[in-house]
Phi, psi and omega in degrees: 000322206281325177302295184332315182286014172247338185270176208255126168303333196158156189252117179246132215280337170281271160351310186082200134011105188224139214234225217231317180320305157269032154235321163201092204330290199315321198279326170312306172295319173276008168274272204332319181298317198269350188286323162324319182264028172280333191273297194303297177290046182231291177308335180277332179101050175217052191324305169276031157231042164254353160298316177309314193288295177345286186309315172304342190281319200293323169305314186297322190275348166249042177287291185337309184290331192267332205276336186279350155313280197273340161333106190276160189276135200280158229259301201293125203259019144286301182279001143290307168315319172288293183330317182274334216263299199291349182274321192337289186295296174333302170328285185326294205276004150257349158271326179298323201281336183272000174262099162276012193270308197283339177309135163254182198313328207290308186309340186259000154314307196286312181315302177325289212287318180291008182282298185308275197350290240265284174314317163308309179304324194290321183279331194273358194251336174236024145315000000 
């Protein structure tokens, strides 16, 4: 999974190539972060808290959608403008992941493996 958030997410016809990495840098390093500590708490014997990172990728990756859900609107028709600028890419990256018809292979990697994860974890947690 941790690969994954580098590979191309879509093919867009100005843009070219768009990876999870280029679209939302900060949230691509905490897929990579929790994919990682997936292994070291496998090696500590600490099987059933491999479910936190799982939940944590999922939350990051639909964070954009939940914060805009709940989001109060903004009053200032400046701070309406930064706000929509900064969201722009993010969107995008919570509608690709929710249309899979748009997915290129790197997405569907990432999806695949966060699938297995989230059963594997779900199954090792009630073993």
């Amino acid at each position: 999974m941790a690969i994954s958030v580098f590979q191309p997410l879509a093919e867009l016809p100005v843009i070219g190539e768009i990876s999870y990495y280029t679209i939302a840098e900060i949230e691509a390093l905490i897929v990579v972060g929790m994919a990682v500590t997936i292994p070291f708490l496998i090696i500590a014997g600490r099987e059933k808290l491999c479910l936190v990172p799982a939940v944590t990728v999922w939350v990051t990756l639909f964070w954009p959608a939940l914060e805009n859900q709940f989001k109060p609107e903004e009053t200032n028709l400046l701070n309406q403008a930064l706000g929509q600028s900064q969201r722009i890419m993010q969107e995008f990256a919570v509608d690709l992941f929710g249309n899979l018809t748009e997915f290129s292979w790197g997405g569907l990697l990432m999806l695949t493996a966060l699938v297995v994860l989230t059963l594997a974890s779900l199954t090792r947690l009630f073993r």
